[in-house]
C-alpha positions as CSV (number, residue, x, y, z in Angstrom):
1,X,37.4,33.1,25.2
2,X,37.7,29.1,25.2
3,X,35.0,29.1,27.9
4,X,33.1,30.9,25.7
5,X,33.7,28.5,22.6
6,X,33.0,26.0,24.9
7,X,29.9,27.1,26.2
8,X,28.3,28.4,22.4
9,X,29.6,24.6,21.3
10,X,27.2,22.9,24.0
11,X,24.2,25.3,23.5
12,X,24.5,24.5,19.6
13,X,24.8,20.5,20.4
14,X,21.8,21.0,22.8
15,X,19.7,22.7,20.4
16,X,20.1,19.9,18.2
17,X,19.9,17.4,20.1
18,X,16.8,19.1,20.8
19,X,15.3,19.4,17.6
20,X,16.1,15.6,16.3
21,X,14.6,14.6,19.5
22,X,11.4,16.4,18.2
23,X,11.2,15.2,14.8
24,X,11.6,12.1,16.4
25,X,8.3,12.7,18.8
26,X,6.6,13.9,16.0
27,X,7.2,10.9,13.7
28,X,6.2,8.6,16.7
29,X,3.5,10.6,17.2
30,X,2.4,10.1,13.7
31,X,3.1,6.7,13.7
32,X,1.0,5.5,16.6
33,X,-2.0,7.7,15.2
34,X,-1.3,6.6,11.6
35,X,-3.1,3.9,11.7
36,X,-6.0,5.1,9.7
37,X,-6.0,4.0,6.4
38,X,-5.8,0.2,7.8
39,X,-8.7,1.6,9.7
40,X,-10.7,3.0,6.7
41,X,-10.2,-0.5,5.3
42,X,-11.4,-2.6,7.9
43,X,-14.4,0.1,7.9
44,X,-15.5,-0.6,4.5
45,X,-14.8,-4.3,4.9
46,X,-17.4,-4.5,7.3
47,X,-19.8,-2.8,5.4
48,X,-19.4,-4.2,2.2
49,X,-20.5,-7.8,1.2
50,X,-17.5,-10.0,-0.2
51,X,-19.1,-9.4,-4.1
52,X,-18.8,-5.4,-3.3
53,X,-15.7,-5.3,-1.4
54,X,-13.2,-5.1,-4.3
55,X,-15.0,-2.3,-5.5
56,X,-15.2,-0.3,-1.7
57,X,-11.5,-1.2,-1.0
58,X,-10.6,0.5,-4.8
59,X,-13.0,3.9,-3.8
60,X,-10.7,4.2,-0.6
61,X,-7.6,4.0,-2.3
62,X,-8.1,6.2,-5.1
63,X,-9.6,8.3,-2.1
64,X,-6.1,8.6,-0.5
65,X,-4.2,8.5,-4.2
66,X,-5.5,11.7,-4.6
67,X,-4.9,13.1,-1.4
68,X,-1.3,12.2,-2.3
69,X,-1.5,14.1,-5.4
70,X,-3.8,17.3,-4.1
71,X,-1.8,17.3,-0.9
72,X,1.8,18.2,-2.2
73,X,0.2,20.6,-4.5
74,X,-1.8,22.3,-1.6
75,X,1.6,22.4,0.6
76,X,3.6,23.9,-1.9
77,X,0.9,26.6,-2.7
78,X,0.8,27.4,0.6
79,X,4.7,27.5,1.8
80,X,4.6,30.6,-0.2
81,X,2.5,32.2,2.5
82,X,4.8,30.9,5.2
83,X,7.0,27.6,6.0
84,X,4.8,26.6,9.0
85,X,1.2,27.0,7.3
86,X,1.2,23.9,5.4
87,X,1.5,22.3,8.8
88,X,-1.0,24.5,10.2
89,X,-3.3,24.1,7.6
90,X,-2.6,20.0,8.1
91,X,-3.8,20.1,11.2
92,X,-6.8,22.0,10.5
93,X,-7.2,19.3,8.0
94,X,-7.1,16.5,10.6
95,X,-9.0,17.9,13.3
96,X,-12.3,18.9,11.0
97,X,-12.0,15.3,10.0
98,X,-11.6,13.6,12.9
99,X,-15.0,15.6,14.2
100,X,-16.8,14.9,10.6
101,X,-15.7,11.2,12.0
102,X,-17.0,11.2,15.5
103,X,-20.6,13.3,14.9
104,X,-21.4,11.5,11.3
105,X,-20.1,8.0,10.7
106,X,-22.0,5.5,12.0
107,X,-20.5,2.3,13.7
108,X,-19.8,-0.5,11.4
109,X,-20.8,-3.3,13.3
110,X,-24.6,-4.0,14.8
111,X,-24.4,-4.7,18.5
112,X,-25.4,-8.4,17.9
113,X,-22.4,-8.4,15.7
114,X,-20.1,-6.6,18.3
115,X,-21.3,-9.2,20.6
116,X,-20.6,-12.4,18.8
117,X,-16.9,-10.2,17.6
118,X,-16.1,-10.3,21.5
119,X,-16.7,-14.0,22.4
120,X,-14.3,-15.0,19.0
121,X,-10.8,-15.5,20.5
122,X,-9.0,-15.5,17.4
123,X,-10.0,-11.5,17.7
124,X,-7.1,-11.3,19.7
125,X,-3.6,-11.0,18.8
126,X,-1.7,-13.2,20.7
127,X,2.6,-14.2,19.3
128,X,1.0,-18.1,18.8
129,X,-2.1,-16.5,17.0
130,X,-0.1,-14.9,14.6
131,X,2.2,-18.0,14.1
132,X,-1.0,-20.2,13.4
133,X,-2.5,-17.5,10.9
134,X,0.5,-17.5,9.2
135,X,0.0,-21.3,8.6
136,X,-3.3,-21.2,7.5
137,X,-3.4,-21.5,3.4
138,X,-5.0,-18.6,2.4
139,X,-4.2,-16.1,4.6
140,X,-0.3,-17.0,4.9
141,X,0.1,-17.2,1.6
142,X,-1.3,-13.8,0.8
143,X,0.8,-12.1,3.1
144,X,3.4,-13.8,1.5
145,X,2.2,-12.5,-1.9
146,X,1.9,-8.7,-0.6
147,X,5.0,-8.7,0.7
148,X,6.9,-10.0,-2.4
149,X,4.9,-7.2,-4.0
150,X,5.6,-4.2,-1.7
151,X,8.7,-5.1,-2.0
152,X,9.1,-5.1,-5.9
153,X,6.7,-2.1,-5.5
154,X,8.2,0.4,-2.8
155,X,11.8,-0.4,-4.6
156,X,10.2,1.4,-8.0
157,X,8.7,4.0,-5.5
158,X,11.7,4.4,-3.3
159,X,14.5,4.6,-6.5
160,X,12.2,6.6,-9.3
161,X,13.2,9.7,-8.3
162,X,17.1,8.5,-8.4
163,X,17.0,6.7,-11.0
164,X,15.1,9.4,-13.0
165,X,18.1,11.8,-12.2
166,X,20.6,9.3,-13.1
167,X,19.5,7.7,-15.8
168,X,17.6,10.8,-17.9
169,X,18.9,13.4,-15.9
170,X,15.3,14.7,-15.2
171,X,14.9,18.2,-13.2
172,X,12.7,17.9,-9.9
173,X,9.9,19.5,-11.0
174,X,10.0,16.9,-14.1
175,X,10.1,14.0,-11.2
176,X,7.6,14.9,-9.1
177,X,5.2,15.8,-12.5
178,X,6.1,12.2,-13.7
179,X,5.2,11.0,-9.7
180,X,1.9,12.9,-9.9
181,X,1.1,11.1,-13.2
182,X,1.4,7.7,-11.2
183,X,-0.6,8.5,-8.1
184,X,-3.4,9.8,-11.0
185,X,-3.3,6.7,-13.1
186,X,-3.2,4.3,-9.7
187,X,-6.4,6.7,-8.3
188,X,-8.4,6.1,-11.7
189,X,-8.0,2.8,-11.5
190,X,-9.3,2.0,-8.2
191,X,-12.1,4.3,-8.8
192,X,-13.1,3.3,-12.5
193,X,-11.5,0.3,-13.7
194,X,-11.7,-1.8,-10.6
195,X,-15.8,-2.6,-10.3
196,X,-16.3,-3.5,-14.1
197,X,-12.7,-5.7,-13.8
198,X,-14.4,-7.4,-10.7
199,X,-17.6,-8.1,-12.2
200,X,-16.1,-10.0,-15.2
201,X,-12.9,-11.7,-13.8
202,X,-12.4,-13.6,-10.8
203,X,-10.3,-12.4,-8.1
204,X,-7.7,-15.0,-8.2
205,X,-7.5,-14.4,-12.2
206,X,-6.7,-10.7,-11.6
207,X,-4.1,-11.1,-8.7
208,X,-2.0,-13.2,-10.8
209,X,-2.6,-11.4,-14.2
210,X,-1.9,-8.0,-12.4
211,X,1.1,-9.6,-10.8
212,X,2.9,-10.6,-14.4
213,X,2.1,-7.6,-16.2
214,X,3.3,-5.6,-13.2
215,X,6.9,-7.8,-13.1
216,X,7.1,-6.9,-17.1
217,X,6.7,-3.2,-17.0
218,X,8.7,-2.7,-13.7
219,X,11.6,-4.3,-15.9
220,X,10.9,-2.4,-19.2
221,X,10.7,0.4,-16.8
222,X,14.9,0.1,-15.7
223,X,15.6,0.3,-19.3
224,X,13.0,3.4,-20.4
225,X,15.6,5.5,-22.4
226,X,13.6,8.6,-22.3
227,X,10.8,10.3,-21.3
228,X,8.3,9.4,-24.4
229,X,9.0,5.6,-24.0
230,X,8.7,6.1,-19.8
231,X,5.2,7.0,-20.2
232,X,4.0,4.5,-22.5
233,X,5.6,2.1,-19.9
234,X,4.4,3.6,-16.6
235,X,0.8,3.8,-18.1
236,X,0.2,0.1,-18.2
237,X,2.3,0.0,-15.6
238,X,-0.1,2.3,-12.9
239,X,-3.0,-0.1,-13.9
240,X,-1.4,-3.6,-12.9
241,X,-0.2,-1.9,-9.6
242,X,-3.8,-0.3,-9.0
243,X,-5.2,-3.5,-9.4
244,X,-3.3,-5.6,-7.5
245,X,-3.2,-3.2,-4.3
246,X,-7.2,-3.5,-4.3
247,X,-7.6,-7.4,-5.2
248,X,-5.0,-8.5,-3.0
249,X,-6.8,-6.2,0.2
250,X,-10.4,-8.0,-1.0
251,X,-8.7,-11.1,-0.8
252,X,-6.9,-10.6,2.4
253,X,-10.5,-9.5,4.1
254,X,-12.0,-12.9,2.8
255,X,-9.2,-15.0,4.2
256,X,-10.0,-14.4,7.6
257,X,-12.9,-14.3,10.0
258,X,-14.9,-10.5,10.6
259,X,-13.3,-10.7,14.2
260,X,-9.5,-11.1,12.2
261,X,-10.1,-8.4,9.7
262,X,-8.9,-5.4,11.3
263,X,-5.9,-6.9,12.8
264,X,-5.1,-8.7,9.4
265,X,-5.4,-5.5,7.5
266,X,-2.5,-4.3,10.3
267,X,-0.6,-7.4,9.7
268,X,-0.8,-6.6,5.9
269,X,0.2,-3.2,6.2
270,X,3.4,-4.3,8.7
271,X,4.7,-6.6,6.3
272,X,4.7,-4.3,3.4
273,X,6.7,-1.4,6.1
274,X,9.2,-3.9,6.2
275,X,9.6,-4.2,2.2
276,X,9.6,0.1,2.3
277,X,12.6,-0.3,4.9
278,X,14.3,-3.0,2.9
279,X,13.5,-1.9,-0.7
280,X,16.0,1.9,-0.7
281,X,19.0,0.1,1.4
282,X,18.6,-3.0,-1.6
283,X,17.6,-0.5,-4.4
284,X,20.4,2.5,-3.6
285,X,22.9,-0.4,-3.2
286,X,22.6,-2.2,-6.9
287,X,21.7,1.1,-8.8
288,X,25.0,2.3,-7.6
289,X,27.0,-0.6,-7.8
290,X,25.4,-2.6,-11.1
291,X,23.3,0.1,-13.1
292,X,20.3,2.3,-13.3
293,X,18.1,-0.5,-15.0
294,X,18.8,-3.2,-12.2
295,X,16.0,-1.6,-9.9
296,X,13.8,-2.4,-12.4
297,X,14.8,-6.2,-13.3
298,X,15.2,-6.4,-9.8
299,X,11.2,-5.7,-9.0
300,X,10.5,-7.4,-12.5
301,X,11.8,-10.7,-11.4
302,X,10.3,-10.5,-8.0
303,X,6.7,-10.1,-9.5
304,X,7.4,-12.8,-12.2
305,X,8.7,-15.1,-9.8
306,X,5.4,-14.7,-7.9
307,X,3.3,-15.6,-10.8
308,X,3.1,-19.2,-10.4
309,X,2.4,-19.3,-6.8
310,X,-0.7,-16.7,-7.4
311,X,-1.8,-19.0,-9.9
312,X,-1.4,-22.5,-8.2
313,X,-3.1,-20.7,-4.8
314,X,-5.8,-18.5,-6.1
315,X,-6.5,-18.3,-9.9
316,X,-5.6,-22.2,-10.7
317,X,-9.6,-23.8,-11.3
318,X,-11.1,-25.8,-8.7
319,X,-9.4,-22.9,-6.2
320,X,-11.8,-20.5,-4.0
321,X,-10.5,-17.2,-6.0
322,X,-11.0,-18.8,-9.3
323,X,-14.4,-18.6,-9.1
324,X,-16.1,-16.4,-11.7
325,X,-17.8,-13.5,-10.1
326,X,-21.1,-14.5,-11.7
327,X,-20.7,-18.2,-9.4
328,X,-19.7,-16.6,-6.6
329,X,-22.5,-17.1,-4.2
330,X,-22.4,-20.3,-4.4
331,X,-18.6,-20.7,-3.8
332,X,-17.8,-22.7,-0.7
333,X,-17.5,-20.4,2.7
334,X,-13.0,-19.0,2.9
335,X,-13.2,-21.4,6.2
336,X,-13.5,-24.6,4.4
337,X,-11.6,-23.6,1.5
338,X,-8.2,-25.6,0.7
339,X,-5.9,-24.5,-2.1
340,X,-5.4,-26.7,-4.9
341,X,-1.9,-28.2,-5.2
């Protein structure tokens, strides 16, 4: 009987062992193939000219907002029918489009432009590459920007659910309702707001507006005492975030040379992974230890803090982002620009 014991004790620590060591594949799996929405975005970067490209970089993400929203829906829907169809069905999913994407959408670039991409060293990504376009003024100091915002950002993103069951004592289904009200709000404003905003504002202008509005309501948001107030907060809210995802992208694309974009884009979107690692550990620390409402302050103060450093290096005049829309072709070329201050 011991042998026995023994021997059901290691099949059950081998079956698990198995199965975390799956999940893990799969995750790796899906992170060396999830590259695509960095992808998308260097797509439509090429495509679009830099008046445009606010507006193409908005359509994508409200294109993926609401496959965030639809997608839970659809997998819920269709648990009923069996645990593994959702999966089934996601794979389905991502094989049509992957065909839809190799028989129907064209190449981005022209061969002349393919050509000249291949003789531009600074196309490749080498460790003293990245060290020098971390120096350069534009580029390094957007990064800088996205990542003080991802931060603020994945912390409200990371905690909301917590700090909804916390703080108002919501039910699930209340928090994921309340979730699905954000990823709407964020979609409508990259697919309506962000063209017209463009057109009348310069860029610069809207990062650093976007950015203090953002820091306000991410604070007001720690100390929402119900759900009436919540929504007049997260309503504002959705529409700062929204537009400073799709600025800041636009001008990340126009800091950098066409050969850079695509691995800028990746930079970007490695920088901000490391805020979504950073932002629970912070966040589930200080909403435990201090209070519900310092997730909030905390991402408020972030953002705020960021203000003058958007507006001294992109919305102050005389800067290359400060430019009214209606002036912009005749704005200096990103590669000769120099921040003011």
């Amino acid at each position: 009987m011991p042998y026995l014991r023994l021997t059901q004790r290691g099949f059950l620590i081998l079956g698990w062992a198995s199965a975390l060591w799956m999940l893990f594949a799969g995750r790796l799996l899906d992170g060396i193939t999830g590259g695509n929405f960095t992808v998308a975005q260097s797509y439509i970067a090429d495509v679009t000219t830099a008046k445009e490209r606010a507006r193409g970089l908005g359509l994508t993400g409200a294109a993926f907002g609401l496959g965030f929203i639809i997608g839970p829906a659809a997998g819920g829907l269709l648990s009923t029918i069996g645990p593994s169809v959702p999966a089934y069905v996601a794979a389905a999913i991502a094989l049509a489009n992957a065909l839809q994407v190799y028989l129907f959408l064209p190449e981005s670039l022209t061969p002349e432009r393919k050509a000249a991409i291949s003789t531009d060293r600074k196309g490749v990504v080498t460790l003293s590459g990245l060290v020098e376009a971390l120096r350069r003024p534009l580029f390094g100091d957007i990064l800088g920007l996205r990542f003080g915002f991802g931060l603020a950002f994945a912390t409200f993103q990371t905690m909301f659910s917590l700090w909804g069951l916390k703080r108002l004592n919501l039910e699930p289904q209340t928090i994921g309702l309340l979730l699905a009200y954000v990823g709407l709000l964020s979609a409508v404003v990259q697919l309506v707001l962000i063209a017209p905003l463009t057109r009348r504002f310069s860029e610069g202008w809207l990062l650093t507006v976007s950015l203090g509005l953002t820091g306000v309501f991410l604070t007001l948001w720690g100390f929402s005492p119900n759900v009436p107030l919540l929504l007049a907060v997260l309503t504002p809210l959705c529409f700062a975030i929204g537009v400073q995802n799709t600025v800041s992208q636009s001008v990340l694309s126009k800091s950098v040379s066409p050969a850079e974009m695509g691995g800028a884009f990746g930079l970007s979107s490695a920088i901000q992974s490391t805020g979504s690692i950073l932002a629970p550990i912070i966040g589930g620390v200080i909403l435990g230890s201090i209070g519900t409402w310092s997730p909030g302050v905390l991402g408020g103060i972030i953002c705020l803090a960021l203000v003058p450093f958007a507006w001294r290096r992109f919305a102050k005049p005389g800067t290359r982002f400060s430019v009214p829309p209606q002036a912009a072709e005749a704005a200096p070329p990103v590669s000769e620009y120099q921040p003011a201050g």
